[in-house]
mmCIF file of the N, C-alpha and C atoms, coordinates in Angstrom:
data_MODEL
# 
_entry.id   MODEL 
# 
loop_
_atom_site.group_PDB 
_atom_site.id 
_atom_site.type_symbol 
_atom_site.label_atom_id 
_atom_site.label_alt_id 
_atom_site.label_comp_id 
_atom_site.label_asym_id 
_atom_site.label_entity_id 
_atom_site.label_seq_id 
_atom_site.pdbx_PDB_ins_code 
_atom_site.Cartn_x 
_atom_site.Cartn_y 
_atom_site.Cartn_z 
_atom_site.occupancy 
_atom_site.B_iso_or_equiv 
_atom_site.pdbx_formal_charge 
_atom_site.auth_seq_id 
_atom_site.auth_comp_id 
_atom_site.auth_asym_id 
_atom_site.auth_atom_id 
_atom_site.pdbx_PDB_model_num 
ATOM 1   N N  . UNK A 1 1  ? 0.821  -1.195 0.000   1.00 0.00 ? 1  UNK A N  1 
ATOM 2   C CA . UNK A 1 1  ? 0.000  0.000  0.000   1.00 0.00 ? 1  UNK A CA 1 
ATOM 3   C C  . UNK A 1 1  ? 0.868  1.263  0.000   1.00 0.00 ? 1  UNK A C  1 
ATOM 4   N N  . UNK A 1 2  ? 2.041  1.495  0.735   1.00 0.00 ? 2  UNK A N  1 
ATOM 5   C CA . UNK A 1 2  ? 2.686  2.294  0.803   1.00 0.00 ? 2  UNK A CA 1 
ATOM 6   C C  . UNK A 1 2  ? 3.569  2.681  -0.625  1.00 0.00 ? 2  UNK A C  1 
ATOM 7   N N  . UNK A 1 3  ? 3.969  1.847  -1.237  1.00 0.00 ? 3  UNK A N  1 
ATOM 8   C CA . UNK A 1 3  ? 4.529  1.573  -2.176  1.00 0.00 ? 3  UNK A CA 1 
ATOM 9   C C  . UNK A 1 3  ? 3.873  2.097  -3.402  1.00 0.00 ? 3  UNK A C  1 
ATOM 10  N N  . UNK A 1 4  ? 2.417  2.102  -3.576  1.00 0.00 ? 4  UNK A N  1 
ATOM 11  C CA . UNK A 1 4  ? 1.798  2.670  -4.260  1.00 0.00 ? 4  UNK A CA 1 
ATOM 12  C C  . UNK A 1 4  ? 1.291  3.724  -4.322  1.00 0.00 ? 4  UNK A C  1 
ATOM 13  N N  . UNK A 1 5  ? 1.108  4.638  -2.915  1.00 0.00 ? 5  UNK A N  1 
ATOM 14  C CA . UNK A 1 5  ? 1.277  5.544  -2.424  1.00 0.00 ? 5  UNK A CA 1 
ATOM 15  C C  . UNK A 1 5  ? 2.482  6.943  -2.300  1.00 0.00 ? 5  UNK A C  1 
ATOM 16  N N  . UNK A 1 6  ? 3.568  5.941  -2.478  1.00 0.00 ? 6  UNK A N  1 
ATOM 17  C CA . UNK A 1 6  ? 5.067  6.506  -3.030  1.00 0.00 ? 6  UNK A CA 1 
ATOM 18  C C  . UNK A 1 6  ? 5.371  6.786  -4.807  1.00 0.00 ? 6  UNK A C  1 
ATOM 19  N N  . UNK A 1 7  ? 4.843  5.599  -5.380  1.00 0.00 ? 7  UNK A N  1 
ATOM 20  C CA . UNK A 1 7  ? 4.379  5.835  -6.772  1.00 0.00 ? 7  UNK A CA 1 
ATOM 21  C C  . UNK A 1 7  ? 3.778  7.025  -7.284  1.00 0.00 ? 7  UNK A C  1 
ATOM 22  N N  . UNK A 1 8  ? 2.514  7.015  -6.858  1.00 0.00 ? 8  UNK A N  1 
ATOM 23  C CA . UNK A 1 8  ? 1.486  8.051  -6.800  1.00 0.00 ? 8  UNK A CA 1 
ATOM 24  C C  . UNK A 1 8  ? 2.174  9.484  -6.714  1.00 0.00 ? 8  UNK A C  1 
ATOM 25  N N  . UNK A 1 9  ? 2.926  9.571  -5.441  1.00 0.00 ? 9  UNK A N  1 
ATOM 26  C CA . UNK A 1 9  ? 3.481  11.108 -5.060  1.00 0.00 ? 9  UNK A CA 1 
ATOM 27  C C  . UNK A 1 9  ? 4.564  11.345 -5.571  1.00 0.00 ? 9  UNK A C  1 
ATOM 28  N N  . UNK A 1 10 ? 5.469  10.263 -6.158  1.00 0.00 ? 10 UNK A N  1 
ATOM 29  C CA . UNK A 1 10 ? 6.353  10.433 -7.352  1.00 0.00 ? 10 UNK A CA 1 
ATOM 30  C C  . UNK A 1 10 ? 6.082  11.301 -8.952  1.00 0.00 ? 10 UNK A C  1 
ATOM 31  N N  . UNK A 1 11 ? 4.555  10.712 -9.117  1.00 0.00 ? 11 UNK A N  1 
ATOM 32  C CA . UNK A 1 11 ? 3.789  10.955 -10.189 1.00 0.00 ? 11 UNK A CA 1 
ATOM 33  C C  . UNK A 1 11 ? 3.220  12.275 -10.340 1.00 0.00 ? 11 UNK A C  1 
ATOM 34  N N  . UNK A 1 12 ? 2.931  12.309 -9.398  1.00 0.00 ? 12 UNK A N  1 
ATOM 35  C CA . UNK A 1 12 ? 2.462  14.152 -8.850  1.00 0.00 ? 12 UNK A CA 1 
ATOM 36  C C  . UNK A 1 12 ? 3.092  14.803 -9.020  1.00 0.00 ? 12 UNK A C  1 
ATOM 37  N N  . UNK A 1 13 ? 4.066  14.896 -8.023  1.00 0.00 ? 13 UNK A N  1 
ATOM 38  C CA . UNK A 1 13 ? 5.664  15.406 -8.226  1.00 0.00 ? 13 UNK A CA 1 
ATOM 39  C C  . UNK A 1 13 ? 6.469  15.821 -9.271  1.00 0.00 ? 13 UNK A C  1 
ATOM 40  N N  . UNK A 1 14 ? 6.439  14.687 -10.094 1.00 0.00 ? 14 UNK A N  1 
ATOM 41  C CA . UNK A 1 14 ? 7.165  14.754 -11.492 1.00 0.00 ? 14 UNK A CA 1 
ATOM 42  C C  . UNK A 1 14 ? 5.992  15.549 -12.287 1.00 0.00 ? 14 UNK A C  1 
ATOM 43  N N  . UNK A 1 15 ? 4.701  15.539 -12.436 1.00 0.00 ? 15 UNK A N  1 
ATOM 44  C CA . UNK A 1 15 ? 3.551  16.424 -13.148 1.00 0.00 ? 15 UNK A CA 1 
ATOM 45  C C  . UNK A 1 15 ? 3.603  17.595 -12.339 1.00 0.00 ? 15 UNK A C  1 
ATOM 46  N N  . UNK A 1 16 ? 3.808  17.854 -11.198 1.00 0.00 ? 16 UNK A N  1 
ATOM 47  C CA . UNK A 1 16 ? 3.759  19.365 -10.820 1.00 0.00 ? 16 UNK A CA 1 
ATOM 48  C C  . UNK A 1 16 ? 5.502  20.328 -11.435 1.00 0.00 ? 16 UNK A C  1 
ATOM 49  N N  . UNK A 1 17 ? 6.404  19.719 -10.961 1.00 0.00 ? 17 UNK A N  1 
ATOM 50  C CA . UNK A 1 17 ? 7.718  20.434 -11.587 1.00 0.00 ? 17 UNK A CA 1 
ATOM 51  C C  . UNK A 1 17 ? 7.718  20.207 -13.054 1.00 0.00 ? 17 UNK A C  1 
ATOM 52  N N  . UNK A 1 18 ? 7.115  19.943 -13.572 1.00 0.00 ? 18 UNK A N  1 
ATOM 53  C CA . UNK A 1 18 ? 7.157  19.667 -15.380 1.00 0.00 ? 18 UNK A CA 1 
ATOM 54  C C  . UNK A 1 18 ? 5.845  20.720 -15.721 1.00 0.00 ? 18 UNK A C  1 
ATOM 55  N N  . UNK A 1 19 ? 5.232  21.292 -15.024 1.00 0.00 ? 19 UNK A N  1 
ATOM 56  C CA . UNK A 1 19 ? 4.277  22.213 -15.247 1.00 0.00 ? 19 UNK A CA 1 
ATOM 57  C C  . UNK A 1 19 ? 5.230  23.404 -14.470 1.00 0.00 ? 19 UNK A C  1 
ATOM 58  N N  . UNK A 1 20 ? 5.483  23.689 -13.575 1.00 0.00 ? 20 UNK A N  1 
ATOM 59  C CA . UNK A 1 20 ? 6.304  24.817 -13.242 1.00 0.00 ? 20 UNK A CA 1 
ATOM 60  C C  . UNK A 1 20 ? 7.237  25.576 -14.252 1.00 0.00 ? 20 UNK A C  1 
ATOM 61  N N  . UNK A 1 21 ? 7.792  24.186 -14.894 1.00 0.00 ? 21 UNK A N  1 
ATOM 62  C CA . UNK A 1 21 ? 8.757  24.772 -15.638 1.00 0.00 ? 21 UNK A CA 1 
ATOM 63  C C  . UNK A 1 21 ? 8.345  24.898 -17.121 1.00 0.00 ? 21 UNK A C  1 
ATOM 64  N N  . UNK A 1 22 ? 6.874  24.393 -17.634 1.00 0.00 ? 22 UNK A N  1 
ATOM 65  C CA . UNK A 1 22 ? 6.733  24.866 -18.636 1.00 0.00 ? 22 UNK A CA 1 
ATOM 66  C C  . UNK A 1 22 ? 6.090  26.208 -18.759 1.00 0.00 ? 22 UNK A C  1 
ATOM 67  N N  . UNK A 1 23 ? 5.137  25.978 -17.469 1.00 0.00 ? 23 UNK A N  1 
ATOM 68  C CA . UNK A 1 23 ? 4.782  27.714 -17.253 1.00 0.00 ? 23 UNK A CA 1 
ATOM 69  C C  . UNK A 1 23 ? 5.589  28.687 -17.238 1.00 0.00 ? 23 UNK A C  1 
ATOM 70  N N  . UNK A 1 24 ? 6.890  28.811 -16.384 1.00 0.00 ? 24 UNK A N  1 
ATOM 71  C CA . UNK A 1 24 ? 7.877  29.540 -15.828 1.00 0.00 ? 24 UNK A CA 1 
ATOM 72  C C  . UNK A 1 24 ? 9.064  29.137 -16.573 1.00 0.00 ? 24 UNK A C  1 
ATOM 73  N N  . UNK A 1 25 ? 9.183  29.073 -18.064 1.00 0.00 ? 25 UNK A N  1 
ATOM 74  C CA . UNK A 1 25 ? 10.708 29.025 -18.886 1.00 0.00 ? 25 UNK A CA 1 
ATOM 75  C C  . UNK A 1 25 ? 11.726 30.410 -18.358 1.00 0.00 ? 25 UNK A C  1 
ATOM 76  N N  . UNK A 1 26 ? 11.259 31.164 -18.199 1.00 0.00 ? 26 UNK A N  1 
ATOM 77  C CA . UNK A 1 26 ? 11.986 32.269 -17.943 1.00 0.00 ? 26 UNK A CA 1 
ATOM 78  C C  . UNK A 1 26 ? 12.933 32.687 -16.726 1.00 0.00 ? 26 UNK A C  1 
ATOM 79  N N  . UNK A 1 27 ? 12.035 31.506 -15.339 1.00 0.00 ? 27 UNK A N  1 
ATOM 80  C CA . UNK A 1 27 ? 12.643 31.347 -14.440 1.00 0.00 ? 27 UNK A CA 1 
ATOM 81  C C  . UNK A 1 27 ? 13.966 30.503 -14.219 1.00 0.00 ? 27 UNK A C  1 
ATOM 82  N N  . UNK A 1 28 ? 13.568 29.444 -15.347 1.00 0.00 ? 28 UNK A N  1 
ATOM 83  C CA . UNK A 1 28 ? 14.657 28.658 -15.794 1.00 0.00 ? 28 UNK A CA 1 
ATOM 84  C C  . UNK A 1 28 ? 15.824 29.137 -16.171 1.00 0.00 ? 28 UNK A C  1 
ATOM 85  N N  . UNK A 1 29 ? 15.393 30.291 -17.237 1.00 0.00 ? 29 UNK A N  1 
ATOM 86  C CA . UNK A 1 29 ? 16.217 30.367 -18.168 1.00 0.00 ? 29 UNK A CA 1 
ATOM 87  C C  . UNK A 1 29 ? 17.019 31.325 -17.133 1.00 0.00 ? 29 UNK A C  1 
ATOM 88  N N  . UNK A 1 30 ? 16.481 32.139 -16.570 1.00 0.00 ? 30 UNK A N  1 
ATOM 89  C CA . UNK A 1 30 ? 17.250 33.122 -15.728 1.00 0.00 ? 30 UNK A CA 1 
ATOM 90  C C  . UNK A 1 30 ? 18.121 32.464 -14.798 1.00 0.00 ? 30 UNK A C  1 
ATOM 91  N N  . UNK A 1 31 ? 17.920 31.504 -14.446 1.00 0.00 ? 31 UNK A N  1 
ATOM 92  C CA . UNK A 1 31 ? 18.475 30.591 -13.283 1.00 0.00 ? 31 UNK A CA 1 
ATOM 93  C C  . UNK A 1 31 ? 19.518 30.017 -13.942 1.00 0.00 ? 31 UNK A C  1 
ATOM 94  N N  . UNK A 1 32 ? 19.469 29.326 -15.120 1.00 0.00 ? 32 UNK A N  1 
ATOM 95  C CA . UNK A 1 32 ? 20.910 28.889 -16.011 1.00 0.00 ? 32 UNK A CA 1 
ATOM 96  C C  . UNK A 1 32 ? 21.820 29.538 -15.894 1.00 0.00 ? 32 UNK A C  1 
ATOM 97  N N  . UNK A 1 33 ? 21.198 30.951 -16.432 1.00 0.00 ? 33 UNK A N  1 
ATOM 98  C CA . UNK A 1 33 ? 22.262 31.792 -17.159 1.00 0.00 ? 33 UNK A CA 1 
ATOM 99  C C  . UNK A 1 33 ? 23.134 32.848 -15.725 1.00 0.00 ? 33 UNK A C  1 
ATOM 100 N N  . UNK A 1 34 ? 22.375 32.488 -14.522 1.00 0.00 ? 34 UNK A N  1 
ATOM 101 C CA . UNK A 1 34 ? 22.860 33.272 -13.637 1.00 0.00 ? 34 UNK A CA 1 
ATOM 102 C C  . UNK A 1 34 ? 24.045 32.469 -13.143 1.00 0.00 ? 34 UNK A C  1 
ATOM 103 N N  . UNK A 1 35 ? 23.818 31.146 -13.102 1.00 0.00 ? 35 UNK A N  1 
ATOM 104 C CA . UNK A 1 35 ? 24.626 30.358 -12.958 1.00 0.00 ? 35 UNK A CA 1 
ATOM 105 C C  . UNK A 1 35 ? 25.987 30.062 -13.667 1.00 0.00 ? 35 UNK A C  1 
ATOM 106 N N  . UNK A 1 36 ? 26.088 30.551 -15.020 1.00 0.00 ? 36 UNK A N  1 
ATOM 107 C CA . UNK A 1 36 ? 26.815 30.071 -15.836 1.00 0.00 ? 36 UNK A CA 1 
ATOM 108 C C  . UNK A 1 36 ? 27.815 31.486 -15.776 1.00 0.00 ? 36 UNK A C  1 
ATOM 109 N N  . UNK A 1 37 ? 27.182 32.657 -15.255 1.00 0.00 ? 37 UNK A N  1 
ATOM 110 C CA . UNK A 1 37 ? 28.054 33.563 -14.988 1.00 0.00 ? 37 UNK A CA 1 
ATOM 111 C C  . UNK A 1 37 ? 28.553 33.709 -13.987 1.00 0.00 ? 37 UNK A C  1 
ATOM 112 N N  . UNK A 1 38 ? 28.098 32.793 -12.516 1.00 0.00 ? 38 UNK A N  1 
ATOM 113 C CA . UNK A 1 38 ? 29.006 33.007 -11.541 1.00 0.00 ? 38 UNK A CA 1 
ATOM 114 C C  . UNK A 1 38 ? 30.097 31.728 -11.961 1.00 0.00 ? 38 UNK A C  1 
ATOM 115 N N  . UNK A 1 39 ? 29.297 30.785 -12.396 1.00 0.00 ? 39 UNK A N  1 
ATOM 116 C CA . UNK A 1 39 ? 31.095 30.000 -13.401 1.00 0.00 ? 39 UNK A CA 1 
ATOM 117 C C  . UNK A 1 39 ? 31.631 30.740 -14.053 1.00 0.00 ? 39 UNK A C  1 
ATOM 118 N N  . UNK A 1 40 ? 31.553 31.820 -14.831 1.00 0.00 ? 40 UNK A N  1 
ATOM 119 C CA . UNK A 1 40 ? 32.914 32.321 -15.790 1.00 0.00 ? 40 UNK A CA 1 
ATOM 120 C C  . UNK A 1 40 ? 33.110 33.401 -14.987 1.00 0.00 ? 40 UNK A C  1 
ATOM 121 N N  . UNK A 1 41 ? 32.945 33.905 -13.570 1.00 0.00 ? 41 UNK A N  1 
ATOM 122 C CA . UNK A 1 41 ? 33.010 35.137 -12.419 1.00 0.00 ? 41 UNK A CA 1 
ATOM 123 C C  . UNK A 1 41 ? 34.379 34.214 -11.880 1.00 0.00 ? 41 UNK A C  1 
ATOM 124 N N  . UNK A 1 42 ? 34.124 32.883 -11.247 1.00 0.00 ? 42 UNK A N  1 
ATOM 125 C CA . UNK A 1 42 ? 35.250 32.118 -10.675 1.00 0.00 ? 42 UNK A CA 1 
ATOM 126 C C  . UNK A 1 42 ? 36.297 31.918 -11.866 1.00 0.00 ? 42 UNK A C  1 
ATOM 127 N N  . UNK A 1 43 ? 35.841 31.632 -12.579 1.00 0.00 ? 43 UNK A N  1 
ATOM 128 C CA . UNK A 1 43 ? 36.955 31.344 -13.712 1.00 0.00 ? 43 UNK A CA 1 
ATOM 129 C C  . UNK A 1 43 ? 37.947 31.970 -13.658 1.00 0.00 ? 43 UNK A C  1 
ATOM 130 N N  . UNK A 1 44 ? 37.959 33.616 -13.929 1.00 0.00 ? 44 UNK A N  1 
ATOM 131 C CA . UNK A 1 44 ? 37.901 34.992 -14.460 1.00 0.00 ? 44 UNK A CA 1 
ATOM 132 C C  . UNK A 1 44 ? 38.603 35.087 -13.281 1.00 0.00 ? 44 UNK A C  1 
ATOM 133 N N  . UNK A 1 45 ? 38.291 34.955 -11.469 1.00 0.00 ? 45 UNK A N  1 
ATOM 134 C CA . UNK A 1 45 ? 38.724 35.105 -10.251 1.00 0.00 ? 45 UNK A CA 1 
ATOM 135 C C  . UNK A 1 45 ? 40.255 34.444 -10.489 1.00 0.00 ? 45 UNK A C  1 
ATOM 136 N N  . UNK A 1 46 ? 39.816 33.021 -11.059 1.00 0.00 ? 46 UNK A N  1 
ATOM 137 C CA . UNK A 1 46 ? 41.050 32.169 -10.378 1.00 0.00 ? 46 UNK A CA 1 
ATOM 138 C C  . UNK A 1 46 ? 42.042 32.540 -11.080 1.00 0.00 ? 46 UNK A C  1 
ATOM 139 N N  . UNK A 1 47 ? 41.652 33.149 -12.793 1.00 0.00 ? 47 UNK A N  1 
ATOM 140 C CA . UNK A 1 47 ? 43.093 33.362 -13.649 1.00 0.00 ? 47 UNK A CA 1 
ATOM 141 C C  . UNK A 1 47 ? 43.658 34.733 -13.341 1.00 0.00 ? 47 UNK A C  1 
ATOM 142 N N  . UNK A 1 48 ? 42.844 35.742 -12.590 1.00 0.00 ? 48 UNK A N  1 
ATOM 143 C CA . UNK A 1 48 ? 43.526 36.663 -12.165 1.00 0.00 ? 48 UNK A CA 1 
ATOM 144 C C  . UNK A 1 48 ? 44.467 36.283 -11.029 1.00 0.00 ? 48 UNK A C  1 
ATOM 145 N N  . UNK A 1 49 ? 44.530 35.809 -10.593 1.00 0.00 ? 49 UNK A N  1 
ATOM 146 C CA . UNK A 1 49 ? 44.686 35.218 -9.048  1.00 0.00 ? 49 UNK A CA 1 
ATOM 147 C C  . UNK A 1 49 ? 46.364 34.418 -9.949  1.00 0.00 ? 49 UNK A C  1 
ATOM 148 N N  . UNK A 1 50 ? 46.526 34.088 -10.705 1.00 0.00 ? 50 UNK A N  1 
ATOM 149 C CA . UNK A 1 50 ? 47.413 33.438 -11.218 1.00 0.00 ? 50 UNK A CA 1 
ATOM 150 C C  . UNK A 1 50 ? 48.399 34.414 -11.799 1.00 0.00 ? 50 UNK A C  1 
ATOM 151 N N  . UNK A 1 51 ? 47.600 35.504 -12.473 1.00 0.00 ? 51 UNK A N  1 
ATOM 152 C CA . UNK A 1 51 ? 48.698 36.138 -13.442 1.00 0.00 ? 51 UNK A CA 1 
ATOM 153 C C  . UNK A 1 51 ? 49.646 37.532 -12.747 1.00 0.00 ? 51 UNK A C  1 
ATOM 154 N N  . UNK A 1 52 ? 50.226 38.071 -13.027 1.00 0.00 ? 52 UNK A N  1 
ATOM 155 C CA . UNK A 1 52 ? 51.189 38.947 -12.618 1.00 0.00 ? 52 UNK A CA 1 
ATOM 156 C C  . UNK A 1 52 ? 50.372 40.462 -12.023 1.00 0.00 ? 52 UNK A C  1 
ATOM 157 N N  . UNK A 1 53 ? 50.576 41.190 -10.795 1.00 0.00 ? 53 UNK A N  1 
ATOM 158 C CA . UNK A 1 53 ? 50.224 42.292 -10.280 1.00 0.00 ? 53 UNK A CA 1 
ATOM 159 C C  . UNK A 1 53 ? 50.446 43.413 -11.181 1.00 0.00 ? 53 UNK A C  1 
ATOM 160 N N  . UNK A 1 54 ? 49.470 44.190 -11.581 1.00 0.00 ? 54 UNK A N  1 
ATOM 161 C CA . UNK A 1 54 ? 49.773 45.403 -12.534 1.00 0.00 ? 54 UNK A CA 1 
ATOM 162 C C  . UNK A 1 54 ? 49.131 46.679 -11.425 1.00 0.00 ? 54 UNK A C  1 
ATOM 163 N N  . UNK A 1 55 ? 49.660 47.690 -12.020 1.00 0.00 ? 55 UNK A N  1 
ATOM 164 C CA . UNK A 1 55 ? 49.597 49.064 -10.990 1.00 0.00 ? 55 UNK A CA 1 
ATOM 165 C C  . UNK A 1 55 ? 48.706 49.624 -11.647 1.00 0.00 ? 55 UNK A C  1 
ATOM 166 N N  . UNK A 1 56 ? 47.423 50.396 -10.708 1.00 0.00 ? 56 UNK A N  1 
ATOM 167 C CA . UNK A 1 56 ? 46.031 51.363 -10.841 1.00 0.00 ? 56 UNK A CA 1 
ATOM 168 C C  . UNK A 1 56 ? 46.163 52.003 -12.247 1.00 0.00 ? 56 UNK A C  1 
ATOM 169 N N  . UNK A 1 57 ? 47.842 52.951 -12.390 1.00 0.00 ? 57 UNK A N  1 
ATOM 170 C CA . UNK A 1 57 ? 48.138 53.672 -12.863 1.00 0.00 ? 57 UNK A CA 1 
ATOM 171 C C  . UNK A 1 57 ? 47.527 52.805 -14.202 1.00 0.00 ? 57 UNK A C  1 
ATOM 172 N N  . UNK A 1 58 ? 48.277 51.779 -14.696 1.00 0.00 ? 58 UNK A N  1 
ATOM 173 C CA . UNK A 1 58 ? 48.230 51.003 -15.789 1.00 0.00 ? 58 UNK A CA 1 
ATOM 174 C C  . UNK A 1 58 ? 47.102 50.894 -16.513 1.00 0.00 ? 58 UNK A C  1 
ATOM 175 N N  . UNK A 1 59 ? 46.032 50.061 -15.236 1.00 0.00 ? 59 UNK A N  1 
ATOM 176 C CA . UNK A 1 59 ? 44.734 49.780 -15.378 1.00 0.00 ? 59 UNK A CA 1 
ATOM 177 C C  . UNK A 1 59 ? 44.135 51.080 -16.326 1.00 0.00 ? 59 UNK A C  1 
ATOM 178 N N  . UNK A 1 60 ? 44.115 52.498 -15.349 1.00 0.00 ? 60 UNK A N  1 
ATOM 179 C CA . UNK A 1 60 ? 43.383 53.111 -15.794 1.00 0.00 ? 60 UNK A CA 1 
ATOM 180 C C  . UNK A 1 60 ? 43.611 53.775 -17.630 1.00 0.00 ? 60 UNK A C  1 
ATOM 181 N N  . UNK A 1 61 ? 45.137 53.514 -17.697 1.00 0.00 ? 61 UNK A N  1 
ATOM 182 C CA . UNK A 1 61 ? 45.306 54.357 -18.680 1.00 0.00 ? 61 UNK A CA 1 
ATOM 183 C C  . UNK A 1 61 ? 44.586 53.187 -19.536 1.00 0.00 ? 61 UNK A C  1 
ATOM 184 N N  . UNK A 1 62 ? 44.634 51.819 -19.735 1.00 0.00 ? 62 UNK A N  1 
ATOM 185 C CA . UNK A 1 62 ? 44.004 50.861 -20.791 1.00 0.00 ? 62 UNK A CA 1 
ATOM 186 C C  . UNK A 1 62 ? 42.737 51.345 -20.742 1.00 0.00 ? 62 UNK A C  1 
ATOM 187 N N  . UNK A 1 63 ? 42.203 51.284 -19.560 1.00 0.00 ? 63 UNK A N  1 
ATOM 188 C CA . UNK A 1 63 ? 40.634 51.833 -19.216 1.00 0.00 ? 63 UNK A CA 1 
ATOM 189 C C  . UNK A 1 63 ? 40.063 53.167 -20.508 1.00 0.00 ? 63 UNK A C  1 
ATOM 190 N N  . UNK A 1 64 ? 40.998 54.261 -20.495 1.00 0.00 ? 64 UNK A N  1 
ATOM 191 C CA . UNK A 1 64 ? 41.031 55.464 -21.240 1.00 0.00 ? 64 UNK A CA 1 
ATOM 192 C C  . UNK A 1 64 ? 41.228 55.091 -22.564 1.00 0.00 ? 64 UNK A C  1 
ATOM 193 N N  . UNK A 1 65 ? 42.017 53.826 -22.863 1.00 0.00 ? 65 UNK A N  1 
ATOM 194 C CA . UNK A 1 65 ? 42.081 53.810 -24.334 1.00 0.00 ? 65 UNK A CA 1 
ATOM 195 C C  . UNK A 1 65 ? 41.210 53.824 -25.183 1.00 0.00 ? 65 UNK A C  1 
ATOM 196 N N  . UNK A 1 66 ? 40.712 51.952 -24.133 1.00 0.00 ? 66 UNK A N  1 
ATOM 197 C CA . UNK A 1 66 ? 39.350 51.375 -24.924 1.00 0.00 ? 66 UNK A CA 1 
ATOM 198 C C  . UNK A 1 66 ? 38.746 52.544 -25.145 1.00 0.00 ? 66 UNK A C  1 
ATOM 199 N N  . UNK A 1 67 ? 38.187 53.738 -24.048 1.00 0.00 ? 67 UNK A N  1 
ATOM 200 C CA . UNK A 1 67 ? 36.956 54.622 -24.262 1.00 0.00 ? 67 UNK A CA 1 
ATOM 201 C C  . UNK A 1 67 ? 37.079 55.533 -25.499 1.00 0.00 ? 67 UNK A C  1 
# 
């Protein structure tokens, strides 16, 4: 009895989050993509973290170029 009962709320379960997310793509989609930028945020962290110390001065003048 229980067993079928576990079935059952499996079944639910899986029909209620498969309706959430077809209603709410956007929540999804926002949720991916937020994700995928705090992966390339660490990325981005760790290779700075690796490469050589440059001075404000430096920074800013590249800063001025691009503009």
């Amino acid at each position: 009895m229980i067993a079928v009962e576990e079935r059952r709320l499996k079944g639910l379960l899986k029909n209620a989050v498969a309706e959430v997310l077809e209603e709410h793509r956007d929540l999804l989609r926002d949720a991916v993509r937020e994700s995928l930028e705090d992966v390339a945020m660490v990325r981005a962290i760790q290779l700075g973290e690796k490469s050589p110390l440059t001075s404000r001065k430096k920074i800013f003048q590249r800063l001025e170029r691009a503009v």
